[in-house]
Every structure is written in structure tokens, then in C-alpha cells.
C-alpha positions in Angstrom: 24.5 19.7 11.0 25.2 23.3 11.5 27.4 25.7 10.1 25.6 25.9 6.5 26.3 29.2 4.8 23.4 31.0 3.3 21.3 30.8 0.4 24.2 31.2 -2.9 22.2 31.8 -5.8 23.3 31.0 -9.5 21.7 34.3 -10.7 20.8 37.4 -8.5 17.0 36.3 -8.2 16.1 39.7 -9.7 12.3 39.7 -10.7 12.0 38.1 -14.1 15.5 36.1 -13.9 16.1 32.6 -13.4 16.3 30.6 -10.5 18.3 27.1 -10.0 15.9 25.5 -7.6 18.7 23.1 -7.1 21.4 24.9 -6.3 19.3 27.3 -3.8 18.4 24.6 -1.7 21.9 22.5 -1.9 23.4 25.9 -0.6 20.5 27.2 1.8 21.3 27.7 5.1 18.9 25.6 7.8 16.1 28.1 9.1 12.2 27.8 10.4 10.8 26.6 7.3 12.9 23.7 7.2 12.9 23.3 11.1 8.9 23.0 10.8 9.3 20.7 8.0 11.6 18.5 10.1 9.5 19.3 13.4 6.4 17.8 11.7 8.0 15.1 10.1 9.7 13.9 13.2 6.3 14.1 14.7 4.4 11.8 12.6 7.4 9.6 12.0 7.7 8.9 15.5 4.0 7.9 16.0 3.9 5.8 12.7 6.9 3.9 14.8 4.8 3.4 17.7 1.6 2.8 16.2 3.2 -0.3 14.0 5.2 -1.7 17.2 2.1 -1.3 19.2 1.1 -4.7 18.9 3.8 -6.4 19.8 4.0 -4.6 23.3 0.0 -5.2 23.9 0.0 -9.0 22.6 0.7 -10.8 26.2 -2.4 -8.8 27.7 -4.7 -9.1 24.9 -3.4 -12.6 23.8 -4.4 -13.2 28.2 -7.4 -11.5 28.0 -9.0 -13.5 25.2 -7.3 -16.9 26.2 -5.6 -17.4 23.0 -2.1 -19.4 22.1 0.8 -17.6 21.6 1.0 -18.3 17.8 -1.5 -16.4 17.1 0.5 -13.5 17.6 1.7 -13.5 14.1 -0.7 -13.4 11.5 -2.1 -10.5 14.0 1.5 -8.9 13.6 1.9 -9.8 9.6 -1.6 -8.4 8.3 -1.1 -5.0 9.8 2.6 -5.1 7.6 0.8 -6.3 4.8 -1.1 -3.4 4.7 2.1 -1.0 5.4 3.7 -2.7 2.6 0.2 -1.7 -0.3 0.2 1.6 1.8 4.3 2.3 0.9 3.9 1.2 -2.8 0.9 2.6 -3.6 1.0 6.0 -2.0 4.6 6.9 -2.6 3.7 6.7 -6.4 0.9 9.1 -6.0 3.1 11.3 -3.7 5.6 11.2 -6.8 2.4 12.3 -9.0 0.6 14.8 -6.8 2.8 15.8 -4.3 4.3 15.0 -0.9 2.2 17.2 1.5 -1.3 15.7 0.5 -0.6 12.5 1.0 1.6 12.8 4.4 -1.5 15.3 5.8 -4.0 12.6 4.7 -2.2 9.4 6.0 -1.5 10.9 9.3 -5.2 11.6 9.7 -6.3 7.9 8.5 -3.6 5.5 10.4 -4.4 8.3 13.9 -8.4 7.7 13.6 -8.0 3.8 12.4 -5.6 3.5 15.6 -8.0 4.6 17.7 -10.3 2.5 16.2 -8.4 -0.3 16.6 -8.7 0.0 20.5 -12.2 -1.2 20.5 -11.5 -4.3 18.3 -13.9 -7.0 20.2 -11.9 -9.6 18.9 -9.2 -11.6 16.9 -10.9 -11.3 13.4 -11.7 -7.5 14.4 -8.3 -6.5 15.3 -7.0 -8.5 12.1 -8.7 -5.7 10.0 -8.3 -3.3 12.0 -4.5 -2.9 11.6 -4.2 -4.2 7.9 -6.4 -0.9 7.6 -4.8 1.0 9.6 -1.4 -0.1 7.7 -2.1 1.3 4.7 -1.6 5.1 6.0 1.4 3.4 7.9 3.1 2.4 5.4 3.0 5.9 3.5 5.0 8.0 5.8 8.4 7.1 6.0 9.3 6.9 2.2 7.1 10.5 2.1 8.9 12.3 5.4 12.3 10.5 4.3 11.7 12.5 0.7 10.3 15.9 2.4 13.1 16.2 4.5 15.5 15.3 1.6 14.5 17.7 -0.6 14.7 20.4 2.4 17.9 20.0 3.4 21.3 21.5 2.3 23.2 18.8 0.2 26.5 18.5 2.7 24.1 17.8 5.4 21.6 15.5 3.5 22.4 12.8 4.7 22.8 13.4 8.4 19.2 15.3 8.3 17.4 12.2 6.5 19.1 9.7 8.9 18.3 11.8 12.0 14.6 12.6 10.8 14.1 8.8 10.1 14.8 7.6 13.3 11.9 9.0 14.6 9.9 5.7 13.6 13.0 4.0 15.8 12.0 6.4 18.9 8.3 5.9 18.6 8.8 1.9 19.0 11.2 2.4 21.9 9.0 4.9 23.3 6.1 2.4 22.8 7.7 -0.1 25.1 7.9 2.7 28.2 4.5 3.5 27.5 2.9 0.4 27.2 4.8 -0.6 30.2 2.9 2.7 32.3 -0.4 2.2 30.4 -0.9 -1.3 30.2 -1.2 -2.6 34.1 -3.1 0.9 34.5 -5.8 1.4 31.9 -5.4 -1.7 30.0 -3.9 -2.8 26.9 -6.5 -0.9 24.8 -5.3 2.4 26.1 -2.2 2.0 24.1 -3.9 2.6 21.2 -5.6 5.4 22.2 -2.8 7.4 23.3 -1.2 6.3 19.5 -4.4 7.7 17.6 -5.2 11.1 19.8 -1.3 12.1 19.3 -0.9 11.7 14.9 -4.5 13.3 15.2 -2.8 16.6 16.7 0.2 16.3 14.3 -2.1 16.0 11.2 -3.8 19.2 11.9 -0.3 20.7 12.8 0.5 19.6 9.1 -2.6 20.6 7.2 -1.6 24.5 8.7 2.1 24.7 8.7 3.8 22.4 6.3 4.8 23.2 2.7 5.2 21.1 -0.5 8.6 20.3 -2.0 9.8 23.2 -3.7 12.2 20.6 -6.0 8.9 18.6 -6.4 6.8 21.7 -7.5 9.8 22.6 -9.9 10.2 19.6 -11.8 6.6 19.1 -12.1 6.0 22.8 -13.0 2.7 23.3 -11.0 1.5 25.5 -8.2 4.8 27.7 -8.8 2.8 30.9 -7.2 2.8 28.9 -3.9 6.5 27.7 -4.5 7.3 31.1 -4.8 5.6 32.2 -1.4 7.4 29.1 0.2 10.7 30.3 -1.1 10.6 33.8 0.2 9.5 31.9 3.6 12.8 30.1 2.9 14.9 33.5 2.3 12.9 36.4 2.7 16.0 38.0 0.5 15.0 36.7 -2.6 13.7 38.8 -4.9 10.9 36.4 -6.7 7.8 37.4 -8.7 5.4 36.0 -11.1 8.0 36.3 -14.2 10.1 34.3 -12.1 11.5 31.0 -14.2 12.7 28.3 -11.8 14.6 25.0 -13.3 16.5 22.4 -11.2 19.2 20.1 -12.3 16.9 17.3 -13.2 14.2 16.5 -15.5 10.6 14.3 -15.0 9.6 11.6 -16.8 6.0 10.7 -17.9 4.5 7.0 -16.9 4.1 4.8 -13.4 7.0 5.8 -11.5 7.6 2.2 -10.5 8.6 1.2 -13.5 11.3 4.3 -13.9 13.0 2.4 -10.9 14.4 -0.3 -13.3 15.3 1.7 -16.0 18.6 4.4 -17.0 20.7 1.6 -15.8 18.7 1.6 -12.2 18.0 -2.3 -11.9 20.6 -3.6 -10.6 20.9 -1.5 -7.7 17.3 -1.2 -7.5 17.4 -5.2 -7.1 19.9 -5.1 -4.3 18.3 -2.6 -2.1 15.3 -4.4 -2.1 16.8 -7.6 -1.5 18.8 -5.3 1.6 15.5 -3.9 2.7 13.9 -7.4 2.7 16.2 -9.1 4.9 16.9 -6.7 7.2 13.3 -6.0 7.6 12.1 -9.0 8.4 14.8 -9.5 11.2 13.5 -6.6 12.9 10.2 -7.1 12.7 11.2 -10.8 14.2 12.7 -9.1 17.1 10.4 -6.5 17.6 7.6 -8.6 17.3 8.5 -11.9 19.2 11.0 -10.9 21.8 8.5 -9.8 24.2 6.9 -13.4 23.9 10.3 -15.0 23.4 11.8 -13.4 27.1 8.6 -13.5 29.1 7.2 -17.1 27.8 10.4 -19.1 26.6 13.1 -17.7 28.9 11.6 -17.0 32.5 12.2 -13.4 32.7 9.0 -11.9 34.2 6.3 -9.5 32.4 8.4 -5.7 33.0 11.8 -7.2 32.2 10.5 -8.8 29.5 9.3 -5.5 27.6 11.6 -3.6 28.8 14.8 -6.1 27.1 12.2 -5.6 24.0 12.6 -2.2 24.1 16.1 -2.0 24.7 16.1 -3.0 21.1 14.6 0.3 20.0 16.6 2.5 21.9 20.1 1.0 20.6 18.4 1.5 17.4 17.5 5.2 17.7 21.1 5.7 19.4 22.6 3.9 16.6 20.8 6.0 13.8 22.5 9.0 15.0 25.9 7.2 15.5 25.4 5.5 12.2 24.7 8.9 10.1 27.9 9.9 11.7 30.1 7.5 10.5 28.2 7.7 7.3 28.9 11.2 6.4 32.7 10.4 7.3 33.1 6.5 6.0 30.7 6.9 3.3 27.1 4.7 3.3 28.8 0.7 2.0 31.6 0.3 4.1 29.5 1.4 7.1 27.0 -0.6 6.4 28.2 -3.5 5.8 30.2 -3.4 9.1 26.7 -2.4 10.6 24.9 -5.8 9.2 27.9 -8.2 10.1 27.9 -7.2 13.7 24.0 -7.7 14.1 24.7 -11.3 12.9 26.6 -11.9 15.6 24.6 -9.9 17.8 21.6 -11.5 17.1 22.6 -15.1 17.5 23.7 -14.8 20.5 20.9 -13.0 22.3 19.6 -16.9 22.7 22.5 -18.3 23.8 22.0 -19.8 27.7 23.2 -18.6 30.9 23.7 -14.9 30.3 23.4 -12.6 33.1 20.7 -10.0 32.7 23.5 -7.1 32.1 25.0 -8.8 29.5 21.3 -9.8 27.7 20.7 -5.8 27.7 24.2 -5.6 26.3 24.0 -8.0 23.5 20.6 -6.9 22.9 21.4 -2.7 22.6 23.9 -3.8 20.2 21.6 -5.9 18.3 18.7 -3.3 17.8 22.0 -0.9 17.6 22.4 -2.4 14.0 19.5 -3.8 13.2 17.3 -1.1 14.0 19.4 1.6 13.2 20.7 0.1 10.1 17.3 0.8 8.6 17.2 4.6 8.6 20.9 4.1 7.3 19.1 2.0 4.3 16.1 4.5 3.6 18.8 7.3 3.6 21.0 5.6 0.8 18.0 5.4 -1.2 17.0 8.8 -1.0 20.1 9.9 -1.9 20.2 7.5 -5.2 17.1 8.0 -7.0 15.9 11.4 -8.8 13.3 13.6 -7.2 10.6 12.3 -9.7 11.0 9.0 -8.3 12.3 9.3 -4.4 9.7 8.8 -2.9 8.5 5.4 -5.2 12.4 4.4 -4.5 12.0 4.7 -0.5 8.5 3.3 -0.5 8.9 0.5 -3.1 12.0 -0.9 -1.1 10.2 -0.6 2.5 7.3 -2.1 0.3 9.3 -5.2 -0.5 10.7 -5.3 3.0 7.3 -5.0 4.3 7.6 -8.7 2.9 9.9 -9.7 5.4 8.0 -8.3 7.9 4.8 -10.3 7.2 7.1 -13.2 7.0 9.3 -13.2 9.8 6.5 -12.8 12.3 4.3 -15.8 10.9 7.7 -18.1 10.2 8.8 -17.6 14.0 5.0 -18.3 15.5 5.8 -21.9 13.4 9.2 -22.2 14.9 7.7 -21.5 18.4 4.7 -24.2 17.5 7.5 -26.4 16.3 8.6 -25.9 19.8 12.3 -24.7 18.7 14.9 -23.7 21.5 15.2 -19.3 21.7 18.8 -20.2 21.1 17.5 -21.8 17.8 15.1 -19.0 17.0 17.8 -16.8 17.7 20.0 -18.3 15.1 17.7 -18.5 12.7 17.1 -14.6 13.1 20.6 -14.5 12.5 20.8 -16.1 8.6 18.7 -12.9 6.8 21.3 -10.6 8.4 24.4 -12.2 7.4 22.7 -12.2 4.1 22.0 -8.5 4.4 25.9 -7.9 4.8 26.6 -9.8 1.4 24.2 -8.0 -0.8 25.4 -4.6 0.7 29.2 -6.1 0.0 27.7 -6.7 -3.9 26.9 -2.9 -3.8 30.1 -2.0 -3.1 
């Protein structure tokens, strides 16, 4: 991701000339405004990915503390996802109407104070609405920071930027699991939340000062140009830009509800697949994210700390593999790699149940699990950037994590029924494994 020449201009940017928006930021070199961008991004990306794992590492204390069976674990987990996946849908179309940087600011502020909140839930029903509030702001920040960063970064290094940036929600679950694991047996389970409100708090305010809009979104829509023209000489203080400044990009808006735009110029069919993609693989990481704890601690023997930190091992081959995965993607291109991604978590996954493992080999088989499951995601979220317009990215990112968000309410409440129905982990492991072989077919359809 280095190496990017500098800003090559279609026309001198001369006061009065005009200025390919497109081009200047497909051939801009990588400096401080894009480095806060990313910076900030990062940031909030990487609490939004603790603050939605955050229940599953707290559940065996507060589950203890109010003497309640383990299957209530999962309507807790699915109504905070049901609230990330309104949050995604509905605030990724007003990002693509009034702009990224509002509504990244804004969400950062409500899911930090809601999370805090959240930490003095008294009980069950409490904590219920707590985090489908709280989800709503959630649920806006990836498709929003996935867009940002997008439309910041040179086009030969698109890709790796958007995957790298992404995985930040990866870090901030695997990070959860360390710091619930410190926290927990010292201040309590409620302290986790704290510490995931007080930290987004400090990022939002970090936002609200130093981060700019889209300059692509700005351009397309035609609005605010006198502060895209103070952003751009942030970008390249060697461009020569003034009020009499015209600035076009290599795409046009369309009026209407930017959902709808998603099935149409020939979009549907692939719009169809990645959601179907986003669903399944969703809601087999929210199934292992969510349950494992429980699954490992309760089901196979392994005490409390082993339990959550197997849990977490998931997360961390997950961020690992984003980074490995944007590599190969850059050079194998985003289907092949993908689909090779998805057909090893099958196996992956089923055999994380399987009896009589030794615990090296569990943390093996697990890493490469989250490896592909986890990581896969940002893989997913980056393809979709790349395909849809910049009147509609962010409504293309959000609407497919919305429809995953599905999966995610789902696979939590259909394992707590398995685990009533008293299945075998080896059987809940298999199960795990169905949506993911189904995840490698649809992305085999796309190619």
C-alpha cells in the first residue's frame, strides 16, 4: 500500500479550469488527510466490533449473576443485531443522501453513550433494549467507514485499504475477548461496557474536529463544493483551486430511494447474490462468536479463561486473515479467493466439534475457522464497495450487512434451540457448517 505516485491531474487545476474529481483521487498519492481519515475510521470500526461482540464475552457472568438458563443467551444476542441490521439499512441511505461524515460523527456518539448505558441494565428485559438501541448506531458504521475510506484511497490500492480499514470491527471483537478476560473477574461484567462506551465517546469528538466528507460524494451531489475545495488543497496543497473551480467525476447520481437503485442498470442479480453471501456467512459468525464461549465452557469441559480465550482465537485468525486475505485478493482477484476462503471454513468449522482433540489442535482448527469466516467478511464488504457507484455505496454495503444482520439474529436464537434440544457440540458444529458451504456456491454463481 505504498509507492503511490502523486496527484496526476487531467487539466493543470489552474483557477477557473476543470477538475476530474475522479481521476485526482484514483492517482493521489496517500498523505495526512487520508491517514486521519483512515486513523478515525479504524478507530470507531474497532469499537463498533467490540461493542457488538461484547455480549457474548459477558453472557456466562451476567447469565450467573441473574441465575438464568443458558438459552436465554440468544434472543439477548439477536435483538441487539436486529437493531444493527434497521441501523445498516436505514442510515446508509441517508449517508447516500446527506453525506458520510454526519452520520458516522452521530452514530459513534449514540451506540458510545447507549453502551455505556447498557452497563447499568438491572435486568433481562432492560438489557434487551438496551442493545437493540444501541444497535441501531452499530449497524451504521461499517458500510459508512467501508465507503469513506473507499472513496479516499488511490484506486490500485483500493482494495487493500478497504479490506485493511474493515478489519478493525475483526480487532475490536478479538480485543474484546482479552479485555473482558482482565475486566471481568476484576470489576465485573458491567465494566466491559463501560470501557466500550468511554472509548467511541473520545473517537466521536476526534471525528466531529478532524474528519472530512467525501470529496467524490460532495462532487456528484454538487453541494458544499467551497468546503471540498478546502479539503482538496488539504489533500494537495499544489492544487491551484478557487471558487470558479468546476469539478466533475466519472459518474452521475440518480434521484429516488437509493435502495431501490440497487436492483436496477442490470444490478439484481448480483445484488441478490451478495446478500444471499452476506446472509450466510453472517450468521455463521455471529453463531460462533456468540455461542462458543457457552459451547467450550458449558458443553465441552474446558474451564472459564480457556473457554474465552478459544472464543477469541476466532477473532484474531479473523483480523490476521483480513490482511492475508486482501493480499491474495489484489493478486488472485476477489471470486477465486473467496470461494477458496468459504470452502475451507466448511471444513473448519465442522470439525471444531469433533471429540478428543487436544487443546493445540482446537486453537488450530479454530484460528483457521475465524481465519475464513471472520476474515472473509471484510473480504465481502470490500467487493461490494468496489461494485456499486458512489451514489449508492454506502446503501450497497449497508443493505447487504442489513440482510446479513438476518443471519445474525437467526443463528444465535436457532443454536439456543439446538442447545435446548440438547444436540451434541459436534452436531452444533456441523450444523454451523451447512450456511458456509452454501456461502462457497453462491460466490461460485458469481464467478
Amino acid at each position: 500500500m505504498t509507492g503511490v505516485q502523486t496527484c496526476a491531474l487531467p487539466i493543470s487545476g489552474a483557477p477557473g479550469a476543470t477538475l476530474n474529481l475522479t481521476e485526482v483521487m484514483d492517482n493521489c498519492r496517500i498523505g495526512s488527510l487520508q491517514i486521519r481519515v483512515f486513523v478515525l475510521c479504524l478507530g470507531s470500526l474497532i469499537m463498533d466490533g467490540f461493542d457488538v461482540q461484547a455480549m457474548g464475552y459477558v453472557a456466562p457472568a451476567m447469565l450467573g449473576e441473574w441465575n438464568l438458563p443458558r438459552p436465554t443467551l440468544g434472543p439477548l444476542l439477536s435483538i441487539g443485531h436486529l437493531g444493527v441490521m434497521f441501523g445498516a439499512i436505514a442510515f446508509s441511505m441517508l449517508a447516500d443522501k446527506i453525506g458520510r461524515r454526519p452520520v458516522l460523527i452521530y452514530a459513534t456518539f449514540f451506540f458510545a453513550l447507549m453502551t455505556i448505558a447498557t452497563a447499568y441494565a438491572q435486568n433481562v428485559e432492560q438489557m434487551r433494549w438496551l442493545r437493540f438501541i444501541a444497535g441501531l448506531g452499530l449497524g451504521s458504521i461499517i458500510p459508512n467507514a467501508t465507503a469513506l475510506v473507499g472513496e479516499f484511497s488511490p484506486k490500485r490500492t483500493r482494495v487493500a485499504w478497504v479490506m485493511c480499514i474493515t478489519m478493525g470491527f475483526t480487532l475490536g471483537a478479538a480485543i474484546g475477548g482479552f479485555v473482558a478476560n482482565w475486566l471481568i473477574p476484576a470489576y465485573g461484567w458491567r465494566s466491559v461496557f463501560v470501557f466500550g462506551g468511554v472509548i467511541p465517546l473520545l473517537i466521536a469528538i476526534g471525528m466531529a474536529i478532524g474528519m472530512p466528507e467525501s470529496l467524490q460524494f460532495l462532487a456528484v451531489r454538487k453541494r458544499k463544493l467551497d468546503q471540498l475545495a478546502r479539503w482538496l488543497k488539504q489533500l494537495d496543497p499544489a492544487l491551484k483551486v478557487d471558487a470558479s473551480t468546476q469539478f466533475v467525476v466519472n459518474e452521475t447520481s440518480k434521484r429516488g430511494v437509493p435502495f431501490w437503485h440497487l436492483f436496477r442498470e442490470g444490478r439484481a442479480f448480483v445484488t441478490t447474490l451478495l446478500w444471499i453471501v452476506n446472509f450466510t456467512n453472517i450468521l455463521v459468525l455471529y453463531s460462533l462468536s456468540g455461542w462458543l464461549p457457552t459451547i467450550f465452557q458449558g458443553l465441552m469441559g474446558y474451564d472459564a479463561s480457556t473457554a474465552t480465550l478459544l472464543a477469541t482465537t476466532v477473532q484474531v485468525g479473523g483480523t490476521i486473515g483480513a490482511f492475508g486475505l486482501a493480499w491474495l485478493i489484489v493478486r488472485g482477484g476477489f471470486i477465486p479467493m473467496l470461494t477458496l476462503t468459504f470452502a475451507i471454513a466448511t471444513v473448519s468449522v465442522a470439525l471444531i466439534g469433533q471429540p478428543g482433540l487436544s487443546l493445540p489442535v482446537m486453537y488450530t482448527i479454530v484460528f483457521i475457522a475465524g481465519w475464513c469466516v471472520v476474515g472473509g467478511q471484510p473480504g465481502l464488504n470490500a467487493l461490494s464497495s468496489s461494485y456499486y457507484p458512489t451514489y449508492l455505496r454506502s446503501t450497497g454495503v449497508g443493505a447487504g450487512l442489513g440482510i446479513g444482520r438476518v443471519g445474525a439474529i437467526l443463528g444465535p436464537t436457532l443454536a439456543a434451540q439446538l442447545v435446548q434440544w440438547q444436540w451434541s457440540p459436534q452436531q452444533l458444529l456441523w450444523a454451523a457448517a451447512v450456511p458456509a458451504l452454501i456461502s462457497t456456491l453462491v460466490v461460485l454463481t458469481l464467478w
